[in-house]
N, C-alpha and C positions, 0 to 999 in steps of 0.2 A: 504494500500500500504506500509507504514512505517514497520507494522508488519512483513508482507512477508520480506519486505528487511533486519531487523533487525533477521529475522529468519534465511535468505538465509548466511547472515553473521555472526550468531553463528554457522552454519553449516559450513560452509566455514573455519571459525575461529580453530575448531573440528577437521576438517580434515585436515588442517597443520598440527596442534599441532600433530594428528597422523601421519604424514606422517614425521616428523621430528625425534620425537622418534623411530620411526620403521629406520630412516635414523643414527642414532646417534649409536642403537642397529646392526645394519649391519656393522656400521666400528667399533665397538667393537669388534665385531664377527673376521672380516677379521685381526683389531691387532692381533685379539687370535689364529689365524688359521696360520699367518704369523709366531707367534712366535712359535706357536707348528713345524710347518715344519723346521727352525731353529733347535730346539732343536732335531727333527728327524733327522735333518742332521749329526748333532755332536753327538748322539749316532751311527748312521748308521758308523760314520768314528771309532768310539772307537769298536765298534764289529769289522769293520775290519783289525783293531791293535790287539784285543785280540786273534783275529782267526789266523793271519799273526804268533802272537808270539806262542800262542798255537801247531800249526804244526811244528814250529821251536822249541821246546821244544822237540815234539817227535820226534821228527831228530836226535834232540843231545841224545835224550833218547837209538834210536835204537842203533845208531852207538857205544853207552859205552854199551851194553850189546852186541851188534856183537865182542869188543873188548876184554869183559871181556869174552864171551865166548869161542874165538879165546887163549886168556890165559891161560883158565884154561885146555882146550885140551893141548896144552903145557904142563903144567907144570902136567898133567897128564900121558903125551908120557914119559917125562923126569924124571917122577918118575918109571914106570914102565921099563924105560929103565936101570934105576939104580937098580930095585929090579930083571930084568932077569938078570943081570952079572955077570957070574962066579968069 
């Protein structure tokens, strides 16, 4: 009878022991998953700063080359206008 029970009880004993590791390993896991979705967050928000800035770059881009193009037709008109004049 003793045996049994001393058996039933390193068994028992066994299976905490495993149930607590596999319990300690789960909230490690969930720190780690917590902090990774964190750090997803704050990349997800800096791509959408680089993307914001990035289009607002070619913005300014088009509009100096609409500008400089608009120019140079000018000062194209106003040179040929200077080279027809009697």
């Amino acid at each position: 009878m003793h045996g049994e029970k001393r058996r039933y009880n390193l068994q028992t004993s066994s299976l905490e022991e495993r149930i607590k590791k596999a319990e300690s390993k789960t909230e490690k896991q969930e720190m780690q998953i917590n902090h990774l979705e964190a750090v997803r967050c704050k990349l997800d928000k800096r791509i959408q700063l680089l993307e914001a800035l990035l289009r607002s770059e070619h913005e300014v881009a088009a509009r100096k080359i609409k500008r400089l193009s608009e120019e140079l037709e000018r000062n194209r008109s106003d040179s040929a206008s200077l080279v027809n004049k009697p």
